[in-house]
PDB file of N, CA, C and O in Angstrom:
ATOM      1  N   UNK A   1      16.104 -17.523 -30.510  1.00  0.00           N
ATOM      2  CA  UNK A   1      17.190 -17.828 -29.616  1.00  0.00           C
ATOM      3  C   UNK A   1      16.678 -18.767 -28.525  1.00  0.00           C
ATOM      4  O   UNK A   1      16.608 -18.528 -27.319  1.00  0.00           O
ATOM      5  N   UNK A   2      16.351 -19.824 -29.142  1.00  0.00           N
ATOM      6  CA  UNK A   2      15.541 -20.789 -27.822  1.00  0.00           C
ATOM      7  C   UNK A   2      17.220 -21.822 -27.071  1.00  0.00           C
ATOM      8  O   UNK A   2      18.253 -22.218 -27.611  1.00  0.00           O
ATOM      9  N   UNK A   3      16.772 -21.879 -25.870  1.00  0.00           N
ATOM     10  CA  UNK A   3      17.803 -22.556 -25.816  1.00  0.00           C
ATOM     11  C   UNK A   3      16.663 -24.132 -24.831  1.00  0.00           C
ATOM     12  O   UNK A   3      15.688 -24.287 -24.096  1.00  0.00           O
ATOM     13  N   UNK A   4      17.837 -24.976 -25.625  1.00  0.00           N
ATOM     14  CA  UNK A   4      17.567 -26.385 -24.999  1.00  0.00           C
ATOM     15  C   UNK A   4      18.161 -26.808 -23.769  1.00  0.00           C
ATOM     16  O   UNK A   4      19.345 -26.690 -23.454  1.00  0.00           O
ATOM     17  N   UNK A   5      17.250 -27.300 -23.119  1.00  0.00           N
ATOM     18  CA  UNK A   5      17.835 -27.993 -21.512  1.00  0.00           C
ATOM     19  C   UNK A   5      16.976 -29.637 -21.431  1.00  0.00           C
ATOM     20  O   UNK A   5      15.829 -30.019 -21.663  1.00  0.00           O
ATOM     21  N   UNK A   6      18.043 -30.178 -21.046  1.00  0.00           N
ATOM     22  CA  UNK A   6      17.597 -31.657 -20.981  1.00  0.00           C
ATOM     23  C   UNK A   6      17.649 -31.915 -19.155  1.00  0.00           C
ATOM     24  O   UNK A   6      18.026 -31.076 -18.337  1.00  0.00           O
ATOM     25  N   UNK A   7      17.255 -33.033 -18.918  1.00  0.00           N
ATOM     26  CA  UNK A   7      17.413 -32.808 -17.681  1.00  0.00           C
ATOM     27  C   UNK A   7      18.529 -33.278 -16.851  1.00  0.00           C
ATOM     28  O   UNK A   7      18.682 -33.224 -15.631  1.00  0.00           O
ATOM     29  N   UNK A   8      19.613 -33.965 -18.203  1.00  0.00           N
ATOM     30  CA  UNK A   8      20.943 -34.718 -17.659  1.00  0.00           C
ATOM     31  C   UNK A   8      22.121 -33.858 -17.938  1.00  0.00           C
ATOM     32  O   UNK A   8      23.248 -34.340 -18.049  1.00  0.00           O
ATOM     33  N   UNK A   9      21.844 -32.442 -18.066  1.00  0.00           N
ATOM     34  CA  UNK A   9      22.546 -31.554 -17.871  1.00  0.00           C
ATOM     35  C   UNK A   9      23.047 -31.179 -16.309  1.00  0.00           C
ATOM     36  O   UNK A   9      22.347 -30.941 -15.325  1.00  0.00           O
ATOM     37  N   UNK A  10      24.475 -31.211 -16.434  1.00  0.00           N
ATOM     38  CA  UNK A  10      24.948 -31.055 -15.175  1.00  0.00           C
ATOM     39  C   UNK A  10      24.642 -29.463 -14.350  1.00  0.00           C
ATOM     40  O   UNK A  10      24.879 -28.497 -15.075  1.00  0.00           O
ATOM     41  N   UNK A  11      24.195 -29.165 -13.067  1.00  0.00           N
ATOM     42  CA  UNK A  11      23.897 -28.271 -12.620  1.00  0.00           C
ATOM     43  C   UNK A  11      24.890 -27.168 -12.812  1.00  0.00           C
ATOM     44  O   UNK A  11      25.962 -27.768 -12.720  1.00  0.00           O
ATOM     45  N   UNK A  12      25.191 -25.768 -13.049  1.00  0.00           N
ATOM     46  CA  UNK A  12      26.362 -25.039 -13.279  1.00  0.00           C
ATOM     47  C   UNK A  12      25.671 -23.636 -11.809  1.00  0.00           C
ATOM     48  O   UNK A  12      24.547 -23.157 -11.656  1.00  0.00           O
ATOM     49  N   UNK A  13      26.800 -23.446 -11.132  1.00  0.00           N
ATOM     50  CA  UNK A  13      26.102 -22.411 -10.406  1.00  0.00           C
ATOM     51  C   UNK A  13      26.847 -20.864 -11.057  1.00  0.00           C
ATOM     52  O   UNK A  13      27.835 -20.812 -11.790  1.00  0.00           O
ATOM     53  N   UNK A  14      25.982 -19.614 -10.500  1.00  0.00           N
ATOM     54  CA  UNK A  14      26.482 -18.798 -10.787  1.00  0.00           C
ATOM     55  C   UNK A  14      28.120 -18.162 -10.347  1.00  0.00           C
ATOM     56  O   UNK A  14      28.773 -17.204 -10.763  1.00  0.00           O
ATOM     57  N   UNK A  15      28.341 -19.075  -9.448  1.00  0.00           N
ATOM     58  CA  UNK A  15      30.007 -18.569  -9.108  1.00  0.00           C
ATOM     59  C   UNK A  15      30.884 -19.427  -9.825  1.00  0.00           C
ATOM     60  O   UNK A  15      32.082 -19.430  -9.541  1.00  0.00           O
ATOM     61  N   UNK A  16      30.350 -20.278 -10.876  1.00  0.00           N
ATOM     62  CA  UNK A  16      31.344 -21.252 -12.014  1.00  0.00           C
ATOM     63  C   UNK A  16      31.125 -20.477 -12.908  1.00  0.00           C
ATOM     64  O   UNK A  16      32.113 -20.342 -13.630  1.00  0.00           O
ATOM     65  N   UNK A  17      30.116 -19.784 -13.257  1.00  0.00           N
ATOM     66  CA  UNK A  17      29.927 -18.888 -14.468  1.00  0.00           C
ATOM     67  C   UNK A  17      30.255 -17.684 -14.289  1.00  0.00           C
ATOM     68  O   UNK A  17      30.786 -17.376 -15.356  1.00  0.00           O
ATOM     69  N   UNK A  18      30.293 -16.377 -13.301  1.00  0.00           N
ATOM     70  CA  UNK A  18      31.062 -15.484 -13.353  1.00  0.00           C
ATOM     71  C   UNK A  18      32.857 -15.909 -13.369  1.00  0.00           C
ATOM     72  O   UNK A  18      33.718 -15.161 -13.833  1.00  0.00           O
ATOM     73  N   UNK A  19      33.061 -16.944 -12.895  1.00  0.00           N
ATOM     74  CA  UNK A  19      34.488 -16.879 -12.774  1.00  0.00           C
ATOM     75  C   UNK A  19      35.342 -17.131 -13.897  1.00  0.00           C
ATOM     76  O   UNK A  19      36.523 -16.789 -13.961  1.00  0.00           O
ATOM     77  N   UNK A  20      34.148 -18.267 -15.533  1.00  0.00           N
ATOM     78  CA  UNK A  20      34.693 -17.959 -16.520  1.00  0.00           C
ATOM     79  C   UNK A  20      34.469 -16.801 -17.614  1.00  0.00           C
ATOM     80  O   UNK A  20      34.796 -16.877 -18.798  1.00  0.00           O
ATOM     81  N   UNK A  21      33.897 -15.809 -17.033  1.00  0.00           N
ATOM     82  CA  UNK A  21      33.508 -14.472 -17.628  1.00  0.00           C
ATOM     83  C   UNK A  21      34.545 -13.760 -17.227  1.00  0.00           C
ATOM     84  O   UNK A  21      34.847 -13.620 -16.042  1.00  0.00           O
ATOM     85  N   UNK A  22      35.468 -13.015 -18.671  1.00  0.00           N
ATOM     86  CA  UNK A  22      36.096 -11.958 -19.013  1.00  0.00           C
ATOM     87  C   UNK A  22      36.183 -10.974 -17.998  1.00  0.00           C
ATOM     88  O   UNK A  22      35.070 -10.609 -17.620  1.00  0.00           O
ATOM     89  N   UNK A  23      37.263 -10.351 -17.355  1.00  0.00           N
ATOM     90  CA  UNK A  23      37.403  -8.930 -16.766  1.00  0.00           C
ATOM     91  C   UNK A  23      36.031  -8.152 -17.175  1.00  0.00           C
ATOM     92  O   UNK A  23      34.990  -7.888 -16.574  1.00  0.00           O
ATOM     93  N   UNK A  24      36.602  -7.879 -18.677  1.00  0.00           N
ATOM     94  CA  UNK A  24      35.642  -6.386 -19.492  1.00  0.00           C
ATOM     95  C   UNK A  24      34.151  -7.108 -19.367  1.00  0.00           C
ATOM     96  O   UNK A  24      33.336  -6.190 -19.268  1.00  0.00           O
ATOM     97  N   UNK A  25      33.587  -8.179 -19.338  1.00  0.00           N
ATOM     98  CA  UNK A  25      32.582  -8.633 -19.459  1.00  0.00           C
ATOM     99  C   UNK A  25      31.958  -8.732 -17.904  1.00  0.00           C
ATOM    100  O   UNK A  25      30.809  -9.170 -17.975  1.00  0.00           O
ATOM    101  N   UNK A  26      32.240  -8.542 -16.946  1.00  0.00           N
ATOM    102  CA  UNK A  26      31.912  -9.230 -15.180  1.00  0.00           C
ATOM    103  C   UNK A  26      31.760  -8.051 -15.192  1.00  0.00           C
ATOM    104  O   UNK A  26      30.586  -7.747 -14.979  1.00  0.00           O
ATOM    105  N   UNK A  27      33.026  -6.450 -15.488  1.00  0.00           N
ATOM    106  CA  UNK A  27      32.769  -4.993 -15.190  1.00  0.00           C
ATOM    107  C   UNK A  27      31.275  -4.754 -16.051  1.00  0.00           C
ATOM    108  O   UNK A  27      30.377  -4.092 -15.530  1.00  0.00           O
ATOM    109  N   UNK A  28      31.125  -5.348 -17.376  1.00  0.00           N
ATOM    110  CA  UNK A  28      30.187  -4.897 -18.225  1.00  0.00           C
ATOM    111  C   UNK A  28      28.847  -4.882 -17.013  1.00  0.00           C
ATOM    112  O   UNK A  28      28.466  -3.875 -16.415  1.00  0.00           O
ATOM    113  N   UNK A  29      28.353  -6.113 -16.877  1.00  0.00           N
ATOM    114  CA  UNK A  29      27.405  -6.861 -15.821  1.00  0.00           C
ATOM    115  C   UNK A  29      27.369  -5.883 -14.666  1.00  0.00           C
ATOM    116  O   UNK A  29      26.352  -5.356 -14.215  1.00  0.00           O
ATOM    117  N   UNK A  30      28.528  -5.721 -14.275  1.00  0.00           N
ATOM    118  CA  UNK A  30      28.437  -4.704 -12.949  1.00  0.00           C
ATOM    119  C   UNK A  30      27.531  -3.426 -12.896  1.00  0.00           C
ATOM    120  O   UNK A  30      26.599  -3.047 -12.187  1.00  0.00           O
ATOM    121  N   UNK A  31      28.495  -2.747 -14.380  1.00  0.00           N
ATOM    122  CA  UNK A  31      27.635  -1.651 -14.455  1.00  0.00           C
ATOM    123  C   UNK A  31      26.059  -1.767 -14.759  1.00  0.00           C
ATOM    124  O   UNK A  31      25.114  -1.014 -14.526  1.00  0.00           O
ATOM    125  N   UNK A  32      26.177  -3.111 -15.417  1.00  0.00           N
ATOM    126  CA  UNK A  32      24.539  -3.254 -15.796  1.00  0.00           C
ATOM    127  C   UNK A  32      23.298  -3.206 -14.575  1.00  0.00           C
ATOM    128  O   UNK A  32      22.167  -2.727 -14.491  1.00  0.00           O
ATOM    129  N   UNK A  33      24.228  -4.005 -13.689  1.00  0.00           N
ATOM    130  CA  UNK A  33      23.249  -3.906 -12.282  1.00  0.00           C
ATOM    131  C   UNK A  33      23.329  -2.601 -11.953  1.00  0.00           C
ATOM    132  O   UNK A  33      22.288  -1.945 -11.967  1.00  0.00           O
ATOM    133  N   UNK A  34      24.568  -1.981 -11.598  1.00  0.00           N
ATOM    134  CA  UNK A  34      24.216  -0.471 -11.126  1.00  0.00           C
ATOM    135  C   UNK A  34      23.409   0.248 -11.858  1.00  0.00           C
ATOM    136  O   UNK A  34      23.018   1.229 -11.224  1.00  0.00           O
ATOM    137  N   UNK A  35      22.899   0.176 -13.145  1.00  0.00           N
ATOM    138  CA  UNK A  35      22.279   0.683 -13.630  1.00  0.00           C
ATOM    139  C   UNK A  35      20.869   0.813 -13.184  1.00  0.00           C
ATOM    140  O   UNK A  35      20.199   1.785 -12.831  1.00  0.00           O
ATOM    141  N   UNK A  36      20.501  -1.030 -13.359  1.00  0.00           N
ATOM    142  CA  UNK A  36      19.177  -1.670 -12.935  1.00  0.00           C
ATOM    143  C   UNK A  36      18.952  -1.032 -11.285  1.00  0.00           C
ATOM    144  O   UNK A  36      17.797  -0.839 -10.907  1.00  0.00           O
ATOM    145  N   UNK A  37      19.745  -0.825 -10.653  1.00  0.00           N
ATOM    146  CA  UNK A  37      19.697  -0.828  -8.981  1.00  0.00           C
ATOM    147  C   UNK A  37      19.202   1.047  -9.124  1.00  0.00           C
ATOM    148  O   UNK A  37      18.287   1.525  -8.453  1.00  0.00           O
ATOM    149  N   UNK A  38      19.791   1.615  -9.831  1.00  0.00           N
ATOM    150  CA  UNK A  38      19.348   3.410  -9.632  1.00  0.00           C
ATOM    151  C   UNK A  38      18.503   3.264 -10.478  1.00  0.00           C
ATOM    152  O   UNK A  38      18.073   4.417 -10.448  1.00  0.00           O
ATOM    153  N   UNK A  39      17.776   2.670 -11.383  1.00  0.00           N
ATOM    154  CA  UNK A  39      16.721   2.875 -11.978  1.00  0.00           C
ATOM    155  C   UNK A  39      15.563   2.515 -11.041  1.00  0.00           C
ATOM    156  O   UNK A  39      14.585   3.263 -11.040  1.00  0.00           O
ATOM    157  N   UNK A  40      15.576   1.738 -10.464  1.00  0.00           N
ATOM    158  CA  UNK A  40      15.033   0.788  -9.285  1.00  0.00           C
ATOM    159  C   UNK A  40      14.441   2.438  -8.261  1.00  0.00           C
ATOM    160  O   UNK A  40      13.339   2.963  -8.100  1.00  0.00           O
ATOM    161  N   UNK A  41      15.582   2.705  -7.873  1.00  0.00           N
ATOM    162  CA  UNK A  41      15.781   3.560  -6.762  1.00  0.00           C
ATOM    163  C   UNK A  41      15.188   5.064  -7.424  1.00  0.00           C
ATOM    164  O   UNK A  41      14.316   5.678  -6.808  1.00  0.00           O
ATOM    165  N   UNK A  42      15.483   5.345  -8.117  1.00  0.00           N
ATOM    166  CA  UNK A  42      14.641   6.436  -9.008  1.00  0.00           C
ATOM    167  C   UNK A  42      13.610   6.305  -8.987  1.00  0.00           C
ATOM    168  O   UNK A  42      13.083   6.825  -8.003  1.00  0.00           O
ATOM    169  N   UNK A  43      12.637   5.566  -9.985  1.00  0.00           N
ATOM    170  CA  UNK A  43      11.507   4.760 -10.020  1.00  0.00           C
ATOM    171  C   UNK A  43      10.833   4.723  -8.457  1.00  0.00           C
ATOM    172  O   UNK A  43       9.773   5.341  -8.350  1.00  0.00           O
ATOM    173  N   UNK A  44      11.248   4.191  -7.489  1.00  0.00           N
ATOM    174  CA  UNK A  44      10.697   4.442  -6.365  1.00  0.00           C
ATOM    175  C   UNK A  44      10.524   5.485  -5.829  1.00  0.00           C
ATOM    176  O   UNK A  44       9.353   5.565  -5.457  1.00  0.00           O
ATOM    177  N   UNK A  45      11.338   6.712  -5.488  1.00  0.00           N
ATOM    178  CA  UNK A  45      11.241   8.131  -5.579  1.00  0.00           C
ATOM    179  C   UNK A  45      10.079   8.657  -6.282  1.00  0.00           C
ATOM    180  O   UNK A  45       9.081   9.120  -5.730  1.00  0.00           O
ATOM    181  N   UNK A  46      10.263   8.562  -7.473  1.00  0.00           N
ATOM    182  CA  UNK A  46       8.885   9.155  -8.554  1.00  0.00           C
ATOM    183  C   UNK A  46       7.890   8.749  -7.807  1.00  0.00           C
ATOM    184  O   UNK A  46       7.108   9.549  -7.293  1.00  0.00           O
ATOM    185  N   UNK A  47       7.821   7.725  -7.691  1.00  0.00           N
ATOM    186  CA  UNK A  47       6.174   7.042  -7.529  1.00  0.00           C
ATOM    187  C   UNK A  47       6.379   7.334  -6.104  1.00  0.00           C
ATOM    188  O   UNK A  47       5.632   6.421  -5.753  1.00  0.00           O
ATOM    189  N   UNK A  48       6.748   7.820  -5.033  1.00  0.00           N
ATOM    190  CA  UNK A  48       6.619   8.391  -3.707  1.00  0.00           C
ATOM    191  C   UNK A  48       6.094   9.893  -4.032  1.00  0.00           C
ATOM    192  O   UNK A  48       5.062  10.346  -3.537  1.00  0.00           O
ATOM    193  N   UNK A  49       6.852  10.541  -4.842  1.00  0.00           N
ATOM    194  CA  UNK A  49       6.677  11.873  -4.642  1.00  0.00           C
ATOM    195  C   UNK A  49       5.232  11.591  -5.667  1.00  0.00           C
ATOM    196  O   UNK A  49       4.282  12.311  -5.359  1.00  0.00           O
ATOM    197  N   UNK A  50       5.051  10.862  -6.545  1.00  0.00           N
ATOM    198  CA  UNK A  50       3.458  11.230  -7.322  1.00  0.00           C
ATOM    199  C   UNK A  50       2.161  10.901  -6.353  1.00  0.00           C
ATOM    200  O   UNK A  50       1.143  11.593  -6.323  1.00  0.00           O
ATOM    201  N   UNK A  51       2.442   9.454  -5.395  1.00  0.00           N
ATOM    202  CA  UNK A  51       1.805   9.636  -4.506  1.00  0.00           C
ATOM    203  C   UNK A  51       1.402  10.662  -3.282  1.00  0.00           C
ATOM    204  O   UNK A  51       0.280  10.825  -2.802  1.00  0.00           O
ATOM    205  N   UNK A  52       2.611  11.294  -2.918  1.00  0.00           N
ATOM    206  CA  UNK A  52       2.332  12.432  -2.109  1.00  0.00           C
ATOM    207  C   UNK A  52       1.456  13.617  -2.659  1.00  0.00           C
ATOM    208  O   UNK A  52       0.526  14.191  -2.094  1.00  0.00           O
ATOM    209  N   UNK A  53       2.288  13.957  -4.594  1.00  0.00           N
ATOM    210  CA  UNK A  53       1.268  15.103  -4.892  1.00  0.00           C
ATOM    211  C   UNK A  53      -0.239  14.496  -4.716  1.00  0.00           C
ATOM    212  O   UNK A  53      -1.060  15.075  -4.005  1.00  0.00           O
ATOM    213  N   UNK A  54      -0.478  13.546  -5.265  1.00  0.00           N
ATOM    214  CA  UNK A  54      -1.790  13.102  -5.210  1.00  0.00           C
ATOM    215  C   UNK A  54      -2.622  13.150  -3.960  1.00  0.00           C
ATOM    216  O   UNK A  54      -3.603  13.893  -3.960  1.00  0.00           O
ATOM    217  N   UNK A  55      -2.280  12.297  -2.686  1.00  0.00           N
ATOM    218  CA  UNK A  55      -2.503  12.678  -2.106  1.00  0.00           C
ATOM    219  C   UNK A  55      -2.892  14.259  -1.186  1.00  0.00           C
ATOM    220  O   UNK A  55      -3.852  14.525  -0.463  1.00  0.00           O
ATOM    221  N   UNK A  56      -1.783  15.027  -1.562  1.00  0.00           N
ATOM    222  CA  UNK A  56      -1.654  16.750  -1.045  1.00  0.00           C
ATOM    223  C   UNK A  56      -2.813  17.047  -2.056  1.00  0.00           C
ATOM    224  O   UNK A  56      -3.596  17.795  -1.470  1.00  0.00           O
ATOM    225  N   UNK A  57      -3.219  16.808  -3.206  1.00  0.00           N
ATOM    226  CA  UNK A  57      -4.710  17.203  -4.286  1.00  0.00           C
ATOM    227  C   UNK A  57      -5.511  17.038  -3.822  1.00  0.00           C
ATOM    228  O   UNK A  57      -6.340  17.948  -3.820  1.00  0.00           O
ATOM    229  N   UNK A  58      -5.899  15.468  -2.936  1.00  0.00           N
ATOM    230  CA  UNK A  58      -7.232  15.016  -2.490  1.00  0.00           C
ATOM    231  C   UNK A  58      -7.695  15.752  -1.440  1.00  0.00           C
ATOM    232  O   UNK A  58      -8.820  16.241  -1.345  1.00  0.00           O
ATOM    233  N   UNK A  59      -6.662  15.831  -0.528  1.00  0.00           N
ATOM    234  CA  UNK A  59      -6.320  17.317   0.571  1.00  0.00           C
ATOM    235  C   UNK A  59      -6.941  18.362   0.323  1.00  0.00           C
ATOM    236  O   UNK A  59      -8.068  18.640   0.733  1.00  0.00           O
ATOM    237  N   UNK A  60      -6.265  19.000  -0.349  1.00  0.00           N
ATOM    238  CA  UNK A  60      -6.855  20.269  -1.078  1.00  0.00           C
ATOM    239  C   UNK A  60      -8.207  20.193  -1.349  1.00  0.00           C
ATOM    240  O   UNK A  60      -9.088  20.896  -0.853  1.00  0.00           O
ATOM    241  N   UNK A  61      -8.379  18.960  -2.478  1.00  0.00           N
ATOM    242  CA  UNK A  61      -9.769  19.533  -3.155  1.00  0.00           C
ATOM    243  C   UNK A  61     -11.119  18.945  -1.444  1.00  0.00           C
ATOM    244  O   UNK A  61     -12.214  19.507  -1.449  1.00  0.00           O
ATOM    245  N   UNK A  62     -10.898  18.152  -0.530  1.00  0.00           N
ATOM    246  CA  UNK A  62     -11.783  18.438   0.188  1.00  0.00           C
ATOM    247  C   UNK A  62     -11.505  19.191   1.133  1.00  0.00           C
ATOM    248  O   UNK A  62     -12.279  18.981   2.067  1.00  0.00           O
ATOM    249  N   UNK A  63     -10.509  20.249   1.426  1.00  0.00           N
ATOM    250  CA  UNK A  63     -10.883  21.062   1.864  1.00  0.00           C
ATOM    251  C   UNK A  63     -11.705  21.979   1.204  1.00  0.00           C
ATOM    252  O   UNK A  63     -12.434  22.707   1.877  1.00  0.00           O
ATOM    253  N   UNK A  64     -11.695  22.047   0.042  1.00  0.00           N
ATOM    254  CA  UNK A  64     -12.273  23.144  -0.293  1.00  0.00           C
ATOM    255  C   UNK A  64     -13.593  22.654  -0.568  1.00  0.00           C
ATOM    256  O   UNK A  64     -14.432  23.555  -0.558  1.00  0.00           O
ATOM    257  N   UNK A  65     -14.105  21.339  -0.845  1.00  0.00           N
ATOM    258  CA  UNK A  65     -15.613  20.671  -0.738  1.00  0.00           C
ATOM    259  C   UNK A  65     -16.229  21.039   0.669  1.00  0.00           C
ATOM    260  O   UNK A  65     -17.307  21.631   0.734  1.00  0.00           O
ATOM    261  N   UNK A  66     -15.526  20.678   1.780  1.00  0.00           N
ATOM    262  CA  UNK A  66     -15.952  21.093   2.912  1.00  0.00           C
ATOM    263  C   UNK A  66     -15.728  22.416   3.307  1.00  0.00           C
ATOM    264  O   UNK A  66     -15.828  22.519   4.529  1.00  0.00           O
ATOM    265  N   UNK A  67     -15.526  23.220   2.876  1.00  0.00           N
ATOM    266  CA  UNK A  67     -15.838  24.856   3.134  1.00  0.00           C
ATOM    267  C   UNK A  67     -17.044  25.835   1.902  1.00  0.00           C
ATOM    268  O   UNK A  67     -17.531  26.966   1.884  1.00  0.00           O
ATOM    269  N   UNK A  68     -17.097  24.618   1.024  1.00  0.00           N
ATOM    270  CA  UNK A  68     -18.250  24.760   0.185  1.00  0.00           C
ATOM    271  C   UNK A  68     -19.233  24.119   0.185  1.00  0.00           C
ATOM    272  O   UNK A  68     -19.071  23.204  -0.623  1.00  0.00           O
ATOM    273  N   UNK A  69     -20.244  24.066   0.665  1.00  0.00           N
ATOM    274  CA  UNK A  69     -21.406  22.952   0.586  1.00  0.00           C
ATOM    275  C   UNK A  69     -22.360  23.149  -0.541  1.00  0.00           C
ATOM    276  O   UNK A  69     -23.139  22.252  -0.865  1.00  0.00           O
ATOM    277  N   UNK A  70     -22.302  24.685  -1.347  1.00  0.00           N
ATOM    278  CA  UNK A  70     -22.749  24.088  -2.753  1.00  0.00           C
ATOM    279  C   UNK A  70     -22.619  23.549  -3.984  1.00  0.00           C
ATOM    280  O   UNK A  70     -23.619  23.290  -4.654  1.00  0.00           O
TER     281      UNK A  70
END
């Protein structure tokens, strides 16, 4: 699916191209971003809370290095 671009192709912006996109097709897109946007937002969560456990481990395990010195 390669697509060709020359360079005497006229510029098209994205508000000429949503506006000839379909109702069902602009809603399709919509939901697609909302999708992309809570996956986004999820994804960031996880990796907050894996950093925290991790962190709260390293915690832990030197406390307990430093109340053990053997």
């Amino acid at each position: 699916m390669a697509m060709h671009s020359s360079t005497t192709d006229p510029l098209v912006s994205p508000t000429q191209v949503w506006r000839h996109l379909s109702t069902d097709l602009q809603v399709h897109v919509i939901r697609l971003l909302a999708q992309l946007a809570a996956h986004l937002v999820l994804t960031e969560i996880e990796e907050e809370h894996a950093h925290h456990t991790r962190k709260e481990t390293r915690d832990a395990l030197s406390s307990i290095t430093q109340q053990d010195p053997t």
